[in-house]
N, CA, C and O atoms as a GROMACS GRO file, in nm:
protein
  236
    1UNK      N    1  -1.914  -1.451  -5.523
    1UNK     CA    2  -1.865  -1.460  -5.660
    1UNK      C    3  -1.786  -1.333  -5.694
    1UNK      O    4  -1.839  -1.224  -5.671
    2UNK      N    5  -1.674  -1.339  -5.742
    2UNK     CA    6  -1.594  -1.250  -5.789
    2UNK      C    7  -1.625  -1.204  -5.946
    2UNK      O    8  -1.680  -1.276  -6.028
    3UNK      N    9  -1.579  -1.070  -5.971
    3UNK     CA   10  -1.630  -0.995  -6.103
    3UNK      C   11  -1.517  -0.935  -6.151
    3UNK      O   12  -1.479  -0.853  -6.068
    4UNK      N   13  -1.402  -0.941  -6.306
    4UNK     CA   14  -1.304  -0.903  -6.332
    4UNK      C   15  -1.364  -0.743  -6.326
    4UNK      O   16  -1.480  -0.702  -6.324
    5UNK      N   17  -1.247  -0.679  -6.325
    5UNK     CA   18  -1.300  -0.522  -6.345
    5UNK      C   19  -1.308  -0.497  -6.476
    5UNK      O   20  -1.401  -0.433  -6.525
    6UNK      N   21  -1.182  -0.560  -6.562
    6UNK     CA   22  -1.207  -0.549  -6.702
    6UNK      C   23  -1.142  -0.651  -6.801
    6UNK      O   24  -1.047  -0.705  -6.744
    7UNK      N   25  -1.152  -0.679  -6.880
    7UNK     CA   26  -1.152  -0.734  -6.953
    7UNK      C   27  -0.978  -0.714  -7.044
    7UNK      O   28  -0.932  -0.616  -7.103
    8UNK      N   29  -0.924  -0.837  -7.023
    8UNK     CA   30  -0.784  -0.838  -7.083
    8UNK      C   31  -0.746  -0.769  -7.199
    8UNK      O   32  -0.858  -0.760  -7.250
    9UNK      N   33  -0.691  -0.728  -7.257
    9UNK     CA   34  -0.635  -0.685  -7.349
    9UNK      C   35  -0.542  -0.764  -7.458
    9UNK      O   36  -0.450  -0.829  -7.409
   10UNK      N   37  -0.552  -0.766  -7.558
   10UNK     CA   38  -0.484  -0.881  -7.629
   10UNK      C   39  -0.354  -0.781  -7.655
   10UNK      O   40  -0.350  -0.659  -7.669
   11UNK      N   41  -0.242  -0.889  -7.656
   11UNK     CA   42  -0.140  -0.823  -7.677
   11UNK      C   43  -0.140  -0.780  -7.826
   11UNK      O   44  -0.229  -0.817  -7.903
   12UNK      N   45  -0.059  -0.716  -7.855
   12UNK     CA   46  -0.040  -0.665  -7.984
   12UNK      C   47   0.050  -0.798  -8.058
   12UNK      O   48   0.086  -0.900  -7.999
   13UNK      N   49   0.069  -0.770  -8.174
   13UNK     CA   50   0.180  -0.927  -8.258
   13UNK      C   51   0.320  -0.824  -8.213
   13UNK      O   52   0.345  -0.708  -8.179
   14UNK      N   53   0.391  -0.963  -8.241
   14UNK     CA   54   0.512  -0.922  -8.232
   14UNK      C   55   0.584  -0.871  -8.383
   14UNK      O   56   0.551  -0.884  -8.501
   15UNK      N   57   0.698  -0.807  -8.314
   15UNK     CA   58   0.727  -0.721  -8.439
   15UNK      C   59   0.789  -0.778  -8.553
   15UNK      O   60   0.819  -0.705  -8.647
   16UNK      N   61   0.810  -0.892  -8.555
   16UNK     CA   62   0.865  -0.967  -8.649
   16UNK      C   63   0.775  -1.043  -8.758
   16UNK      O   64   0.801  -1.063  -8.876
   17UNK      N   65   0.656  -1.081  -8.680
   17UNK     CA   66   0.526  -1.083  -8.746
   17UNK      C   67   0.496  -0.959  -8.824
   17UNK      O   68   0.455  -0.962  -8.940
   18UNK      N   69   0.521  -0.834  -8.747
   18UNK     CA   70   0.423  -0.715  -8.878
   18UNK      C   71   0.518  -0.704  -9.012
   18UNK      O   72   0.499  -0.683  -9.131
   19UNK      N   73   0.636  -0.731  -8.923
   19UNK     CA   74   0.736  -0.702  -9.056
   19UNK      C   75   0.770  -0.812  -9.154
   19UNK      O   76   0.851  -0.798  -9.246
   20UNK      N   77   0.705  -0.919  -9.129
   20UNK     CA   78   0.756  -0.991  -9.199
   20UNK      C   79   0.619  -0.986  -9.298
   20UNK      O   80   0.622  -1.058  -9.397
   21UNK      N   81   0.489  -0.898  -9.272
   21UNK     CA   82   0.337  -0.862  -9.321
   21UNK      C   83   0.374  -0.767  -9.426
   21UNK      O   84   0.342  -0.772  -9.544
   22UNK      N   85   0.445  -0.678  -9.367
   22UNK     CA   86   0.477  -0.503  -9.450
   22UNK      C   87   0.567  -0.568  -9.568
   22UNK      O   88   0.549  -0.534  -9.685
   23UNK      N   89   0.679  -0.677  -9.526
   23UNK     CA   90   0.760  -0.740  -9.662
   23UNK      C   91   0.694  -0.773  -9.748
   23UNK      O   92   0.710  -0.725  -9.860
   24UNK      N   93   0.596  -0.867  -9.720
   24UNK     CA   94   0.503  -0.909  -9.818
   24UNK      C   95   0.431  -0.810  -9.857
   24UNK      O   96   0.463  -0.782  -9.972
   25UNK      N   97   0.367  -0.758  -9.827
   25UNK     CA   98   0.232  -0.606  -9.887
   25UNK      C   99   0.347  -0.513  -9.978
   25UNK      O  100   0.304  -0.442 -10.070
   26UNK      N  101   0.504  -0.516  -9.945
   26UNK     CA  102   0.555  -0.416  -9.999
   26UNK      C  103   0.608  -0.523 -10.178
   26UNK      O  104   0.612  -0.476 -10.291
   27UNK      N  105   0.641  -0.672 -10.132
   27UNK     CA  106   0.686  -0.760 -10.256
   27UNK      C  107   0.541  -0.707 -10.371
   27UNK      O  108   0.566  -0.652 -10.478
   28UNK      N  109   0.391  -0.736 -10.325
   28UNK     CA  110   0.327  -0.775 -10.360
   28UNK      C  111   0.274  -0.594 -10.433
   28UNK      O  112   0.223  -0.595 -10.545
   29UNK      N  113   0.287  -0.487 -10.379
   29UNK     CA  114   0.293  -0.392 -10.433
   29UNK      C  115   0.366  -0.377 -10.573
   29UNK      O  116   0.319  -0.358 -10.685
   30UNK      N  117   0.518  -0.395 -10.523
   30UNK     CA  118   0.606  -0.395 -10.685
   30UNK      C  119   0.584  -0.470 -10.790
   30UNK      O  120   0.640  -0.442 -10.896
   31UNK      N  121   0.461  -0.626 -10.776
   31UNK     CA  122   0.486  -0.669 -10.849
   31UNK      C  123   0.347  -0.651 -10.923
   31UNK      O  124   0.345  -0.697 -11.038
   32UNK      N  125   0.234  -0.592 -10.879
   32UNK     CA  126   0.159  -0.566 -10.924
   32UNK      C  127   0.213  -0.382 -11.004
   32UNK      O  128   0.137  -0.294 -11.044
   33UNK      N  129   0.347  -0.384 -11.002
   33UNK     CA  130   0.338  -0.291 -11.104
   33UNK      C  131   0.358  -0.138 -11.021
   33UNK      O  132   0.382  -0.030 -11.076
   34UNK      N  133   0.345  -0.157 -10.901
   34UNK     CA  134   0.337   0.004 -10.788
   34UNK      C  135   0.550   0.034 -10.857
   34UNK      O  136   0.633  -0.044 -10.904
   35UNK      N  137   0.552   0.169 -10.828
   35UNK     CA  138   0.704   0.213 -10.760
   35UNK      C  139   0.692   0.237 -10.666
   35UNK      O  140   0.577   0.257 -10.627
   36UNK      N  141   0.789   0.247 -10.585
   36UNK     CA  142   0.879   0.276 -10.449
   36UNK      C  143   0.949   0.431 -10.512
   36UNK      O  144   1.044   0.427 -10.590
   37UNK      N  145   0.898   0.539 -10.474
   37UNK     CA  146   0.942   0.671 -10.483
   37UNK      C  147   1.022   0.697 -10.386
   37UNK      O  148   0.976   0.684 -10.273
   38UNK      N  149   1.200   0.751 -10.406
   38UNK     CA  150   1.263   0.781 -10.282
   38UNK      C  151   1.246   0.934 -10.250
   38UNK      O  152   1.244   1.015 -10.342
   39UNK      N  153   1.231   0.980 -10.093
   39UNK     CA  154   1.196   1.085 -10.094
   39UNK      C  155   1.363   1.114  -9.968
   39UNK      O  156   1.411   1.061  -9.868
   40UNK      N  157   1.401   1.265 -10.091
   40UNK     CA  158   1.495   1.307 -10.007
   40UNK      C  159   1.538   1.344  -9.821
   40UNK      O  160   1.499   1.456  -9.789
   41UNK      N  161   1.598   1.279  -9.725
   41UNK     CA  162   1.618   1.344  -9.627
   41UNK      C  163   1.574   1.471  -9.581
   41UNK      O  164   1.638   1.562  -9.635
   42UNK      N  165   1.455   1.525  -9.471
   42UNK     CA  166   1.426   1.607  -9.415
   42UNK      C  167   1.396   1.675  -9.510
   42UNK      O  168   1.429   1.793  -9.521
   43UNK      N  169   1.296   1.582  -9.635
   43UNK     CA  170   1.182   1.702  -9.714
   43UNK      C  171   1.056   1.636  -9.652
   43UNK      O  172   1.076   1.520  -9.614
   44UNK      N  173   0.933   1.683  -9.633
   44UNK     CA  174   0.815   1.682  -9.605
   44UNK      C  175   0.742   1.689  -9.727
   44UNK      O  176   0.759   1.758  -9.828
   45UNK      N  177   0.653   1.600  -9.695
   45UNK     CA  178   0.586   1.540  -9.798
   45UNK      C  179   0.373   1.659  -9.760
   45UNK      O  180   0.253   1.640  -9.783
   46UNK      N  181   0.424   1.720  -9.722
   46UNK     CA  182   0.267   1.817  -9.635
   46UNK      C  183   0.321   1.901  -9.773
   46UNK      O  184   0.439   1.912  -9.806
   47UNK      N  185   0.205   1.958  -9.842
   47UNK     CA  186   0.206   2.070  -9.869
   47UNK      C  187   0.134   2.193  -9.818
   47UNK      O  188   0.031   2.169  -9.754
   48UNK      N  189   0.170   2.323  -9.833
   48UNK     CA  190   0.148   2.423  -9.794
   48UNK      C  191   0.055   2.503  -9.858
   48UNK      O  192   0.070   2.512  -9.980
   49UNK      N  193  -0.076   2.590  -9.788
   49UNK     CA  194  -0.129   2.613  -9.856
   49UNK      C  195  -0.155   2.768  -9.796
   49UNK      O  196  -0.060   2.839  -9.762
   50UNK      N  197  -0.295   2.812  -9.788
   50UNK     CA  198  -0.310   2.928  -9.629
   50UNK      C  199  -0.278   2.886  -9.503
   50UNK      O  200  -0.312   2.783  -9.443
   51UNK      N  201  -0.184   3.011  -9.458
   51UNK     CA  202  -0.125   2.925  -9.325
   51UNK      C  203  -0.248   2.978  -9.202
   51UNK      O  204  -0.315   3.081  -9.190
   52UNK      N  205  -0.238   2.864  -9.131
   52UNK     CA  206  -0.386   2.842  -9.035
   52UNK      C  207  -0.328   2.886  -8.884
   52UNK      O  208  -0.398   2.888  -8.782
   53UNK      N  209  -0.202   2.916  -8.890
   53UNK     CA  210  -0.166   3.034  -8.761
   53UNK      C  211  -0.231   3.150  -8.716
   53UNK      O  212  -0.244   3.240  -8.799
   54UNK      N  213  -0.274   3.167  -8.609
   54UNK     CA  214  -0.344   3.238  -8.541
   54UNK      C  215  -0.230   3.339  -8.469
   54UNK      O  216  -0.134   3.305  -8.402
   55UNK      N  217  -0.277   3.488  -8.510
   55UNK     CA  218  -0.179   3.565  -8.478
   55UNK      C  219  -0.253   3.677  -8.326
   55UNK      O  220  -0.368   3.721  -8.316
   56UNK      N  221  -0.181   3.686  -8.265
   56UNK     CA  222  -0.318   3.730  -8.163
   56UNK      C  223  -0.214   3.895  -8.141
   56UNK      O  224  -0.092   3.908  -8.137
   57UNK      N  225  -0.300   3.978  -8.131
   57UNK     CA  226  -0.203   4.121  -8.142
   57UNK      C  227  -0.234   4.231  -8.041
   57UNK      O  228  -0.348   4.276  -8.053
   58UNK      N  229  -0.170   4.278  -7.959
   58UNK     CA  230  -0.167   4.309  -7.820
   58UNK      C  231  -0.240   4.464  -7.866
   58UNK      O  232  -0.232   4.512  -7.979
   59UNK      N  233  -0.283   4.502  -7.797
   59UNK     CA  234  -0.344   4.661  -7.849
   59UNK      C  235  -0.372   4.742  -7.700
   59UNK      O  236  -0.415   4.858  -7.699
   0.00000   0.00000   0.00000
């Protein structure tokens, strides 16, 4: 008797399926009232706080 080694993997959906998911979640957002905020080109949305860089100093 033979034994798989493992167990298949389901493919993922195709991408026309998620997007046609994200259309809807995004219709269904606006109409319950959400905005769509545009955020300018190459701003980052992270804010900055204490910077957590580690400075290491030769002695």
């Amino acid at each position: 008797m033979r034994v798989k080694a493992s167990a298949a993997k389901a493919k993922p959906a195709p991408a026309t399926e998620t997007s046609d998911s994200l259309d809807a979640q995004v219709e269904a957002f606006l109409k319950s009232g959400g905005k769509i905020q545009q955020i300018a080109k190459g701003v980052s949305g992270q804010t900055y706080g204490v910077s957590k860089q580690i400075t290491i100093s030769k002695k």
